[in-house]
DSSP file (Angstrom, degrees, kcal/mol; ACC not computed):
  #  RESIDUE AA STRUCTURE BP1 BP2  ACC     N-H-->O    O-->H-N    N-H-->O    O-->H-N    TCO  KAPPA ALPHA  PHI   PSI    X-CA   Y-CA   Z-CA
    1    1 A X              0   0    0      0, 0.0    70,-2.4     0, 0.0     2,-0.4   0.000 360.0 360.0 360.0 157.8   43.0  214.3  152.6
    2    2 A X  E     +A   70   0A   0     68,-0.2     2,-0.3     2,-0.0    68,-0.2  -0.999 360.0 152.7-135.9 125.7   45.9  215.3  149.8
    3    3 A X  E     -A   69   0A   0     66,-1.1    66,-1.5    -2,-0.4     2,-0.3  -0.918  25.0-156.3-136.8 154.5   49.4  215.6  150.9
    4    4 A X  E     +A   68   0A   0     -2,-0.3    64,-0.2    64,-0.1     2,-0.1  -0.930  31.2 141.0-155.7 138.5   52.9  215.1  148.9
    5    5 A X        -     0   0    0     62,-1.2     2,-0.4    -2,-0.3    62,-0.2  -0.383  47.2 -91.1-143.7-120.4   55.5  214.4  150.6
    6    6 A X  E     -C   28   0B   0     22,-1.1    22,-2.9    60,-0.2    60,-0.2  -0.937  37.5-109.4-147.8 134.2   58.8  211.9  150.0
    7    7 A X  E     -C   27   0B   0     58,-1.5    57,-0.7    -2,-0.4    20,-0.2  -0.294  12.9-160.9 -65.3 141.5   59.4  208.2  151.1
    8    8 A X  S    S+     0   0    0     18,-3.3     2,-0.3    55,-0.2    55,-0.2   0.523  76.5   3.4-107.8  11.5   61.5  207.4  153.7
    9    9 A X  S    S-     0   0    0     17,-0.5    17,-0.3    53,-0.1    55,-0.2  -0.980  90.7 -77.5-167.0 168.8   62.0  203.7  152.7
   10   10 A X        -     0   0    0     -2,-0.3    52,-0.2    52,-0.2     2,-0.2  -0.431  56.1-101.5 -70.6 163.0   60.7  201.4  149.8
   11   11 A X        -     0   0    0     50,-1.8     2,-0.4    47,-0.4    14,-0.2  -0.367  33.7-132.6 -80.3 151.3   57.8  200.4  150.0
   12   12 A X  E     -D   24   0B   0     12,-1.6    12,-1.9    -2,-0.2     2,-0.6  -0.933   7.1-157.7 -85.2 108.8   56.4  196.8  151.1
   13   13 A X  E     -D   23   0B   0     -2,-0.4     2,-0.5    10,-0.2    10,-0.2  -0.817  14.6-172.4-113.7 134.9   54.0  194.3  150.0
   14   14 A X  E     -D   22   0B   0      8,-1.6     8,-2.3    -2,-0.6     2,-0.4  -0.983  18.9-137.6-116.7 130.9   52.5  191.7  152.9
   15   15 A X  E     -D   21   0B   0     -2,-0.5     6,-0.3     6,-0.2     2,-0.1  -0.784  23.5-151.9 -31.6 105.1   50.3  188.6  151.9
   16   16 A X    >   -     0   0    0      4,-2.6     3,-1.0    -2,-0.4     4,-0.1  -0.501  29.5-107.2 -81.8-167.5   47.5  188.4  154.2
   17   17 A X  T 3  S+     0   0    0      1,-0.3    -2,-0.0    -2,-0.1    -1,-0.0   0.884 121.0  67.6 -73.3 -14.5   45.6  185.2  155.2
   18   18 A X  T 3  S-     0   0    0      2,-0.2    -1,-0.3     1,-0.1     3,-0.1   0.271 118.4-117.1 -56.3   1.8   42.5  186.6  152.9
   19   19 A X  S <  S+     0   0    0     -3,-1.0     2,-0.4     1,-0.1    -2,-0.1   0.970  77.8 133.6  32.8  29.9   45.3  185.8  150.0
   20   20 A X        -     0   0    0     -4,-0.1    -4,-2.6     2,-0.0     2,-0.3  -0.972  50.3-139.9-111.0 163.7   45.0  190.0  149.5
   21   21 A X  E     +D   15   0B   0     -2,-0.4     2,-0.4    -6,-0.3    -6,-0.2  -0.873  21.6 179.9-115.0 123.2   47.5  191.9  149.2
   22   22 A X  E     -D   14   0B   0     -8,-2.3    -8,-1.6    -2,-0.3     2,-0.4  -0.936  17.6-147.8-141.1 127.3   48.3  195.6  150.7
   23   23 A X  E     -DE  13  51B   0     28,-1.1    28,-2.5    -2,-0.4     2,-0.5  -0.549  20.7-170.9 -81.9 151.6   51.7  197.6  150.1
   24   24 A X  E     +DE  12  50B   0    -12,-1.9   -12,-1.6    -2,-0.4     2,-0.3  -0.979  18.4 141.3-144.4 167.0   52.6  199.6  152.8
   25   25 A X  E     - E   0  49B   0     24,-1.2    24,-3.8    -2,-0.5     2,-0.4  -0.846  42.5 -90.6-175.4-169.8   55.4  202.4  153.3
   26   26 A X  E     - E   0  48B   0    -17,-0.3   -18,-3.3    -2,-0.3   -17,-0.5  -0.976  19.9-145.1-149.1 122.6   56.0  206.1  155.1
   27   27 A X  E     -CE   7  47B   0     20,-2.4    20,-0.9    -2,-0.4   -20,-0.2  -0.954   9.4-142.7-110.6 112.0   55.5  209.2  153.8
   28   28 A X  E     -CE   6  46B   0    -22,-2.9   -22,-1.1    -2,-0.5     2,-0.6  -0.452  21.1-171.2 -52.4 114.1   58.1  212.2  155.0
   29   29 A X  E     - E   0  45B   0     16,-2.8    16,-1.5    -2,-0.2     2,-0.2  -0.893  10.8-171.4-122.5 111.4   55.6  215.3  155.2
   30   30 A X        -     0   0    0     -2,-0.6     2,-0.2    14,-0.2    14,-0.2  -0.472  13.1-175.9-104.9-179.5   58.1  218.4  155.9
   31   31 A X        -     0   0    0     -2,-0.2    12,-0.4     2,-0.0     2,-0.3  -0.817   9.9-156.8-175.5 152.0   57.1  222.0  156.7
   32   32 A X        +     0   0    0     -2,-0.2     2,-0.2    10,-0.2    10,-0.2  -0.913  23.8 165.5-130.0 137.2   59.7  225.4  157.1
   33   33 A X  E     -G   41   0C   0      8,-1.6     8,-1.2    -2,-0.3     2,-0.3  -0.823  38.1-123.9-141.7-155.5   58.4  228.4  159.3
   34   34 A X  E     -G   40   0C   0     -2,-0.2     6,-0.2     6,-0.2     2,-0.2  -0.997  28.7-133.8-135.0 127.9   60.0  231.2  160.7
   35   35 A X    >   -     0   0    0      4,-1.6     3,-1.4    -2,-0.3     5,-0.0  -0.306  39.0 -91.7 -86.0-159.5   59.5  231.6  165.0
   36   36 A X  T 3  S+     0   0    0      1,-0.4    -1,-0.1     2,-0.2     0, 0.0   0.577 130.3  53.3-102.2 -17.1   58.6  235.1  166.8
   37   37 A X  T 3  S-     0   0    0      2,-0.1    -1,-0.4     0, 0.0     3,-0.1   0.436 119.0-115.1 -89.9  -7.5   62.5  235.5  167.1
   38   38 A X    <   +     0   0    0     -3,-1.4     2,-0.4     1,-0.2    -2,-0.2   0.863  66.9 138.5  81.5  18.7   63.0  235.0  163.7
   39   39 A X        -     0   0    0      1,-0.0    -4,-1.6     0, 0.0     2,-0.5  -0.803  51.1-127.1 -96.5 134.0   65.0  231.7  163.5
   40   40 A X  E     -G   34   0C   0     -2,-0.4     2,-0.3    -6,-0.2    -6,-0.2  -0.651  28.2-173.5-103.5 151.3   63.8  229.5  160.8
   41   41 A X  E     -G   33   0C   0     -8,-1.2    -8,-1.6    -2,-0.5     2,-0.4  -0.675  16.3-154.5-118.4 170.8   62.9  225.8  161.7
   42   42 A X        -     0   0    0     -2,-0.3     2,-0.5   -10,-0.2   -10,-0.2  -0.943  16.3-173.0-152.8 131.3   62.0  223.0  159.5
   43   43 A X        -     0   0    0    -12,-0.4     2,-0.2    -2,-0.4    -2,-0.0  -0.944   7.4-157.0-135.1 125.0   59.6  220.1  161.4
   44   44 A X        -     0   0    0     -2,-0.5     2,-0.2   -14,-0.2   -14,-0.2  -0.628   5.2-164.9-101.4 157.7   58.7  216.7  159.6
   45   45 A X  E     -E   29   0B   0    -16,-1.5   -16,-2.8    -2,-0.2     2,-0.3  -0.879  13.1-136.2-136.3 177.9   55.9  214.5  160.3
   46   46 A X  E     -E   28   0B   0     -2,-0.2    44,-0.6   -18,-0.2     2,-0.4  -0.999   7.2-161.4-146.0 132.4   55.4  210.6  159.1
   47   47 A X  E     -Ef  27  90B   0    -20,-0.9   -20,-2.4    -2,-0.3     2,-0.5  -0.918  15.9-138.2-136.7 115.3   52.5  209.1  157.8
   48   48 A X  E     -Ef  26  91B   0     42,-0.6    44,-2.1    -2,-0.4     2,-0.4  -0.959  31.3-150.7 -99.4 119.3   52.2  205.1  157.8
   49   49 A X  E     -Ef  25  92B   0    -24,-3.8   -24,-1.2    -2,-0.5     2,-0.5  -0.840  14.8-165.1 -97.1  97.4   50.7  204.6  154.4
   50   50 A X  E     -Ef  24  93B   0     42,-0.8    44,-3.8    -2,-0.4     2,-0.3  -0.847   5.2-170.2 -85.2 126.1   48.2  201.4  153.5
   51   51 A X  E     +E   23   0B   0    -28,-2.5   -28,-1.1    -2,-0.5    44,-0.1  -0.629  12.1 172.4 -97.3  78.0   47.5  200.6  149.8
   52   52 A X        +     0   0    0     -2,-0.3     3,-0.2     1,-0.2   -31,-0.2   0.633  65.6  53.8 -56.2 -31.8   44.7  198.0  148.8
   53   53 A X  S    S+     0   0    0      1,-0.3     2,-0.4   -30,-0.1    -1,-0.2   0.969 106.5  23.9 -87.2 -59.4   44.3  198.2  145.0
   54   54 A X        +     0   0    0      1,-0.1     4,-0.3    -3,-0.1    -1,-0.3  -0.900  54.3 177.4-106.2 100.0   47.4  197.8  142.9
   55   55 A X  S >  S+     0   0    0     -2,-0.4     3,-2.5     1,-0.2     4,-0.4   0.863  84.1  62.3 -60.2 -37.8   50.8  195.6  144.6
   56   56 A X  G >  S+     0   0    0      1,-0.3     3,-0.9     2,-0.1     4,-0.5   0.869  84.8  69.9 -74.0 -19.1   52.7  195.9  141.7
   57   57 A X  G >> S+     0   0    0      1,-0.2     3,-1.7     2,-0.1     4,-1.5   0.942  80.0  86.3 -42.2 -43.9   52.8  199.5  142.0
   58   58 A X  G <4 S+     0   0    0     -3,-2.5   -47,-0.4    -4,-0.3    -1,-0.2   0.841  77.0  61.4 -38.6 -43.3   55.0  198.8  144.9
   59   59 A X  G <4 S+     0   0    0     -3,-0.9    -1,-0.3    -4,-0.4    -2,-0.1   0.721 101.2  53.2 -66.1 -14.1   58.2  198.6  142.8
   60   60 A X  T <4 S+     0   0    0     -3,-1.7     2,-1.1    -4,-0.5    -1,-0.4   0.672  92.6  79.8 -84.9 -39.3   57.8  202.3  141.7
   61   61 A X     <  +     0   0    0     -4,-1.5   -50,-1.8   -51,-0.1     2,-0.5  -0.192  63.6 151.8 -87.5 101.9   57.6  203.4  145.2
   62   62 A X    >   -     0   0    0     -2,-1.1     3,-3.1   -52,-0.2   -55,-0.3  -0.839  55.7 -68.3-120.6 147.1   61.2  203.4  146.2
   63   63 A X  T 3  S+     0   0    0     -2,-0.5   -55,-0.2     1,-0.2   -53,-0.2  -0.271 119.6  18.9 -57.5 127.5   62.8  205.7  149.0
   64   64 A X  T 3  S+     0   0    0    -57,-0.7     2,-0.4     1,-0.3    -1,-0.2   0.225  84.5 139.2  95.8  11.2   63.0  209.1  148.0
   65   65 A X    <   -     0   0    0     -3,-3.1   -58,-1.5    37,-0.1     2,-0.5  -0.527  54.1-124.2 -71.3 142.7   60.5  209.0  145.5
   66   66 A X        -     0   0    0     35,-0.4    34,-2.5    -2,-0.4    35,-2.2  -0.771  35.9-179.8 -71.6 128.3   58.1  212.0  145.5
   67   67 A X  E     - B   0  99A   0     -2,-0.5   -62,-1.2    32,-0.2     2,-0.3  -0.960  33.2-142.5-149.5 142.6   54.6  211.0  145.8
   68   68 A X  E     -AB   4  98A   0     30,-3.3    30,-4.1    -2,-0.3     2,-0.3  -0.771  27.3-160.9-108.1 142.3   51.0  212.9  146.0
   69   69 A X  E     -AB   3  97A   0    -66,-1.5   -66,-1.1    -2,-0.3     2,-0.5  -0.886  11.4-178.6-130.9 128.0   48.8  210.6  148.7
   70   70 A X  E     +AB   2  96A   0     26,-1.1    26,-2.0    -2,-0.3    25,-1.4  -0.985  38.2 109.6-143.3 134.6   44.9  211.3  148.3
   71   71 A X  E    S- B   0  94A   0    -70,-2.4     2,-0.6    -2,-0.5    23,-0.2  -0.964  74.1 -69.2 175.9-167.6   43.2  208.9  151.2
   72   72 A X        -     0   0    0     21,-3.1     2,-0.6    -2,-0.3    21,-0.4  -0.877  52.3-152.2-115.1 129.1   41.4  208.8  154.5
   73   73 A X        -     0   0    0     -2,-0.6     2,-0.2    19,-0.2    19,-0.2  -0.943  14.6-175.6-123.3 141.9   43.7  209.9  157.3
   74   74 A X        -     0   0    0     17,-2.0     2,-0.5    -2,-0.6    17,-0.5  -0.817  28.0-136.6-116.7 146.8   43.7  209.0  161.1
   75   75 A X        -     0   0    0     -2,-0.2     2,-0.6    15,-0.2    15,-0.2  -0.948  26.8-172.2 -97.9 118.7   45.2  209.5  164.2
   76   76 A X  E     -H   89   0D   0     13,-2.4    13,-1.2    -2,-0.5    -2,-0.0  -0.878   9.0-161.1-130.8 112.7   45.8  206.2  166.1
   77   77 A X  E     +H   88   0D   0     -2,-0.6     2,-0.3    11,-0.2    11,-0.2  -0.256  20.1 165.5 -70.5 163.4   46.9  206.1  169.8
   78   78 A X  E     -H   87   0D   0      9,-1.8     9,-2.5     7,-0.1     2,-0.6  -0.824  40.7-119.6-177.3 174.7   48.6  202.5  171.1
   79   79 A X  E     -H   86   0D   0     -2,-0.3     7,-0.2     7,-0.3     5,-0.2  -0.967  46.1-109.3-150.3  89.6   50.6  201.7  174.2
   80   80 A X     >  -     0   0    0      5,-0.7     4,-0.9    -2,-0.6     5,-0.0  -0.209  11.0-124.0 -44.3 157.9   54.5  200.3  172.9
   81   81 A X  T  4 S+     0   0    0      2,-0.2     3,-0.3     3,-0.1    -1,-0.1   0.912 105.5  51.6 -54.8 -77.1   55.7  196.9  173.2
   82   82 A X  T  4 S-     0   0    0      1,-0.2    -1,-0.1     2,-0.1    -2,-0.0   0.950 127.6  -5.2 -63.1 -73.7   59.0  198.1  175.3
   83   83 A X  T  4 S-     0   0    0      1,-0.0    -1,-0.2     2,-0.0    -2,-0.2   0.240  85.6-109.7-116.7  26.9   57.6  200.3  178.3
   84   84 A X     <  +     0   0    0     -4,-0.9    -3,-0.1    -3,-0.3    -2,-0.1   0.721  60.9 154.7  65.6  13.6   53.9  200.9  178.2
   85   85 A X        -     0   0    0      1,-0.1    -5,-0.7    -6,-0.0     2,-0.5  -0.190  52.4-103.8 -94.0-176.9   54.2  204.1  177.5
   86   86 A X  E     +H   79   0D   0     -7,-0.2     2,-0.3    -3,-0.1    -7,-0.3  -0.833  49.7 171.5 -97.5 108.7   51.4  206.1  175.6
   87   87 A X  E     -H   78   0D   0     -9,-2.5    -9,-1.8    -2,-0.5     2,-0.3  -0.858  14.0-155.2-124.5 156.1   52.3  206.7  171.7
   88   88 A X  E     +H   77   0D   0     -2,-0.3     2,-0.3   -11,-0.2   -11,-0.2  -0.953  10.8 174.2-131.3 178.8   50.7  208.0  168.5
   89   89 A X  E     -H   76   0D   0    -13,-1.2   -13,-2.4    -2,-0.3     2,-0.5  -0.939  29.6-127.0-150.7 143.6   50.8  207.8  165.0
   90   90 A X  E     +f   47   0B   0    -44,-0.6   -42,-0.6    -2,-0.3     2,-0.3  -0.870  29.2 173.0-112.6 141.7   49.1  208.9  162.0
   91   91 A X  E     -f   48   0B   0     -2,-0.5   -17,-2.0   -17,-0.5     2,-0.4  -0.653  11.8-165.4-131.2 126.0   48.2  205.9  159.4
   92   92 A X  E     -f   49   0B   0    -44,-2.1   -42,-0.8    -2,-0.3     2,-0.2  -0.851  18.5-130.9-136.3 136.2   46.1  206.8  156.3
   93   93 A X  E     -f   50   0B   0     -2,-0.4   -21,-3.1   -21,-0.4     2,-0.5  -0.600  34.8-137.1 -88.4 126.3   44.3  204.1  154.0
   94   94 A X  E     +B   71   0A   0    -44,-3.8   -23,-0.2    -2,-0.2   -42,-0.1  -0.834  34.1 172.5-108.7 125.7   45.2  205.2  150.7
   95   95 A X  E     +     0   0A   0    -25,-1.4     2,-0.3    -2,-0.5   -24,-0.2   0.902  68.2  11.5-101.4 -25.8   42.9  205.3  147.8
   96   96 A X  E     -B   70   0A   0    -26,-2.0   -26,-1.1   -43,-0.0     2,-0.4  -0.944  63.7-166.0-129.5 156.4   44.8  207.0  144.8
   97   97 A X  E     -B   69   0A   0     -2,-0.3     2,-0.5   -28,-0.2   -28,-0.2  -0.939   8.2-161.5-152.9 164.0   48.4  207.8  144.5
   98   98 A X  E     -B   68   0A   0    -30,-4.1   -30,-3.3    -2,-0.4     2,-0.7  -0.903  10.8-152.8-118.1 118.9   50.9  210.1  142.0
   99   99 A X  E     +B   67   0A   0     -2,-0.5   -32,-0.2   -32,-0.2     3,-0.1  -0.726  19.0 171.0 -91.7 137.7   54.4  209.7  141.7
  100  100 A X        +     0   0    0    -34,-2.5     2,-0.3    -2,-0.7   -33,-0.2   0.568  66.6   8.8-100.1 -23.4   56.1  212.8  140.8
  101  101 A X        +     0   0    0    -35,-2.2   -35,-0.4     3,-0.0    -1,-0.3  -0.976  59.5 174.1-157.4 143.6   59.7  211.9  141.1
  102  102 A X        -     0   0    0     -2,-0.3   -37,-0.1   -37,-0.2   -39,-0.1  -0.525  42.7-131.9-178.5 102.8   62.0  208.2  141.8
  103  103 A X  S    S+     0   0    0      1,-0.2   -41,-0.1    -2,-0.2   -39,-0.0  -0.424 113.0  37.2 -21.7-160.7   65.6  207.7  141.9
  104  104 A X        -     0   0    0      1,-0.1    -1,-0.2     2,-0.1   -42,-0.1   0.135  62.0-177.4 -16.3  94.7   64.1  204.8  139.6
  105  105 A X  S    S+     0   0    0    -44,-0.0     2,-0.4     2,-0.0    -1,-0.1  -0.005  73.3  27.7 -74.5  11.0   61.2  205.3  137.3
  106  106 A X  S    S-     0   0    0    -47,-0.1    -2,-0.1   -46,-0.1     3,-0.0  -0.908  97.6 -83.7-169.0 161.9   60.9  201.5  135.9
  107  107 A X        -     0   0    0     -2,-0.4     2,-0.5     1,-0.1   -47,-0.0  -0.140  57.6-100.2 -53.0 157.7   61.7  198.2  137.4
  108  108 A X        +     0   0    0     -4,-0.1     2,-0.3     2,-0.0    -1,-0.1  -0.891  48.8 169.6 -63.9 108.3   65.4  197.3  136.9
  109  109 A X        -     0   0    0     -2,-0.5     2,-0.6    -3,-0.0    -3,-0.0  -0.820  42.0 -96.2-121.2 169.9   66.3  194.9  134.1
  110  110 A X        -     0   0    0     -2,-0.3     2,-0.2     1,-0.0    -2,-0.0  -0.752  36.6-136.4 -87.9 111.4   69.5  193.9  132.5
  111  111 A X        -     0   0    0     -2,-0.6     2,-0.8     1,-0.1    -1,-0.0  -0.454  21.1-126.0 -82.2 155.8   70.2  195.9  129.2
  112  112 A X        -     0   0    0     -2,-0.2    -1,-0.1     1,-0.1    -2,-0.0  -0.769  32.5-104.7 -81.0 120.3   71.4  193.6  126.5
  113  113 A X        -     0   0    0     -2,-0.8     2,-0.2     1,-0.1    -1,-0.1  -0.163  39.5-104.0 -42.4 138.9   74.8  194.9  125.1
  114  114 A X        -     0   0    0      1,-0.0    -1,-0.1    -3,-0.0     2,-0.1  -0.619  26.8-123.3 -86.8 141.9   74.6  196.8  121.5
  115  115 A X        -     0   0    0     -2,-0.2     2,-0.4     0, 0.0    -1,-0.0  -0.353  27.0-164.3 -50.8 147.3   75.9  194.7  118.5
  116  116 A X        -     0   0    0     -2,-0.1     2,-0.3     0, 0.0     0, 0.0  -0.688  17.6-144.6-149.7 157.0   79.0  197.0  116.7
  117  117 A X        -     0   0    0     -2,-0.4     2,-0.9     2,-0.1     0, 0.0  -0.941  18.8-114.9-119.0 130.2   79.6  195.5  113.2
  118  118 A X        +     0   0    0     -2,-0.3     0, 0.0     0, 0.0     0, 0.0  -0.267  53.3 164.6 -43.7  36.2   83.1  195.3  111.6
  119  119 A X        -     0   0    0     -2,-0.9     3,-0.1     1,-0.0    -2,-0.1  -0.315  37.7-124.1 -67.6 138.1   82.1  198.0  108.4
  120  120 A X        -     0   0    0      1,-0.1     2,-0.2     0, 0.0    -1,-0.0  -0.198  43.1 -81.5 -56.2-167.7   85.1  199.3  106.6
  121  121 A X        -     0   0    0      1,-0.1     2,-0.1     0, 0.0    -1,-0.1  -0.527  47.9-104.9 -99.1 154.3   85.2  203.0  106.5
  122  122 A X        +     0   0    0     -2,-0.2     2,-0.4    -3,-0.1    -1,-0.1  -0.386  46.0 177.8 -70.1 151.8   83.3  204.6  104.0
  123  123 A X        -     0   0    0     -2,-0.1     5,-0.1     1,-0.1     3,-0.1  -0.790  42.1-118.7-167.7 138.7   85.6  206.2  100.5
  124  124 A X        -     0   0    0     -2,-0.4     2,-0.3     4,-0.2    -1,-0.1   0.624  54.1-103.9 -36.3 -37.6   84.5  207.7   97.7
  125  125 A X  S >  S+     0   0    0      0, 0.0     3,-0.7     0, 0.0    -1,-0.1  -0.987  87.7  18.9 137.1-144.1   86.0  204.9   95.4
  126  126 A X  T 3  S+     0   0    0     -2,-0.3    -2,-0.0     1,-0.2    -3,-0.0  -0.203 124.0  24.7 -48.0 150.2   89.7  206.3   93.5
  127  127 A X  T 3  S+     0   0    0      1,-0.1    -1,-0.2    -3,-0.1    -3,-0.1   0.848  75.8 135.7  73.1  34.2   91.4  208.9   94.6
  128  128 A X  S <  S+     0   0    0     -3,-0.7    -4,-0.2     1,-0.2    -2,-0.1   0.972  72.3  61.1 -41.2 -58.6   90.3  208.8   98.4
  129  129 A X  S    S+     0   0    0     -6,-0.1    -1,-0.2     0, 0.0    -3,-0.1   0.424  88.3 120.4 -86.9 -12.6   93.6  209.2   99.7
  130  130 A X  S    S-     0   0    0      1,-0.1     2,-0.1     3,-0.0     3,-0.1  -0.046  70.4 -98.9 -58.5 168.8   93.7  212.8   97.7
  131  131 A X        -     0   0    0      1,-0.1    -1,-0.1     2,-0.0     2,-0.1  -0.364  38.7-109.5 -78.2 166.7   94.1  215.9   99.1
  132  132 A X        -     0   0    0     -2,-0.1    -1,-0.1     1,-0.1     0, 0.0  -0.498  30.7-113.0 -99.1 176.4   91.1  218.1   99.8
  133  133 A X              0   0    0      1,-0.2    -1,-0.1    -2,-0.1    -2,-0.0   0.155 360.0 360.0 -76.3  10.7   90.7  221.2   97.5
  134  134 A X              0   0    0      0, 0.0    -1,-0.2     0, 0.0    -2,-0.0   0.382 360.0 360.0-157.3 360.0   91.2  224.0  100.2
């Protein structure tokens, strides 16, 4: 399946005991329609994302980036922690992905301040200080 949507948090990278590594994160998928009265709505859905191949990719994926998701998608039922109740979610194992947009397109480093030189000012040689011809 192919979706784009937006990240609702940075992304995550866990260790497992396999020493591999899989980032994972949530993809915002939003929709506008109009109902049969004519009021327009707008309804999101959320997508818990696993990635296998590349970890360091994680640091590009930062909340709010826009990002195109190509992957196997599921729906997976489970019972909460709290009250038993009956929940779902859908989780998709992701095989490629495209970032299109991210408050912050490269890792963060520290720029080194630019060197300024003392030069004097440039002049013609004698007769700088003249006046100009017009």
């Amino acid at each position: 399946m192919l979706f784009t949507g937006r990240l609702t948090a940075d992304a995550e990278v866990k260790e497992l005991k396999n020493d591999k590594k899989v980032t994972n994160f949530t993809v915002a998928l939003n929709t506008k329609f109009k109902t049969k009265a004519g009021d327009k709505k707008e309804k999101s859905v959320f997508v818990d994302c696993s990635y296998w191949v590349n970890p360091g990719l994680a640091i590009y994926l930062t909340k709010g980036a826009i990002v195109e998701i190509n992957g196997w998608v599921e729906a997976e039922a489970y019972l909460s922690n709290k009250d038993q109740t009956a929940k779902s979610r859908l989780v998709c194992s992701v095989d490629k992905i495209k970032l299109f947009s991210s408050l912050s397109s490269a890792p963060r480093t520290e720029a080194e301040p630019e060197k300024v030189e003392n030069n004097p000012p440039y002049t013609t040689g004698a007769g700088a200080d003249d006046d100009l011809p017009f």
